[in-house]
N, C-alpha and C positions, 0 to 999 in steps of 0.2 A: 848485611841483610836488612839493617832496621832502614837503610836510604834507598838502597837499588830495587828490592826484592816489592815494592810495592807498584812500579812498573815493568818490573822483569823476571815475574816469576808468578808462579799461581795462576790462578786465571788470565794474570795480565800481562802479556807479554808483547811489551811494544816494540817494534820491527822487526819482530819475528824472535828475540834472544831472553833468551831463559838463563838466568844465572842461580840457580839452585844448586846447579852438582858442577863438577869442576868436565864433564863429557859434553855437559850440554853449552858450556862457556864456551870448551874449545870446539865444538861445533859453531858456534857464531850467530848471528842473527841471516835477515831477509837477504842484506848486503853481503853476508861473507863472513870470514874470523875477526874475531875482536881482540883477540888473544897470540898475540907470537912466541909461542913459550920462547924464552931467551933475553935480548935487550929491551926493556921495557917500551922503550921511545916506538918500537914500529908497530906495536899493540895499539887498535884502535881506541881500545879501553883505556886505557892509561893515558894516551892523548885528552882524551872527552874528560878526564874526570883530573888531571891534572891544569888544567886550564881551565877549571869550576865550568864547563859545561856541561857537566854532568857532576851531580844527578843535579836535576832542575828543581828550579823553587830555593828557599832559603836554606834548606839544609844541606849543605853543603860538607863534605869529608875533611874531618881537622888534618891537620901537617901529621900526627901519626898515626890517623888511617891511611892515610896516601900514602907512606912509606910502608905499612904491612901491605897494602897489595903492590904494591913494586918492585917488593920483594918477594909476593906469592907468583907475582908474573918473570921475575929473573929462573 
């Protein structure tokens, strides 16, 4: 919440994806799901934010945020 939720949620929801409730995650954004429930690797989420392109800016998700959603997404 404290890294994503300031561009993807609230008022602010940039490319269209809202990550507040886990309906509106697997609904996706403007392009499509971000989300594969299953192997992490085909979720566009997990892509973005394990290769530090997401979230942007220096705050970046330490090694054990990255593994609690990798495992919210298996």
């Amino acid at each position: 919440a404290a890294n994503c939720l300031g561009c993807h949620g609230g008022f602010h929801r940039k490319a269209g994806l809202d990550l507040r409730t886990r309906a509106s995650v697997l609904k996706g954004s403007a392009a499509g799901p971000v989300v594969v429930p299953g192997p992490p690797d085909k979720s566009k989420l997990w892509q973005m934010v394990s290769s530090d392109t997401m979230p942007k800016g220096l705050n970046k998700l330490s090694a054990d945020d990255k593994q609690v959603l990798r495992a919210w997404i298996a």
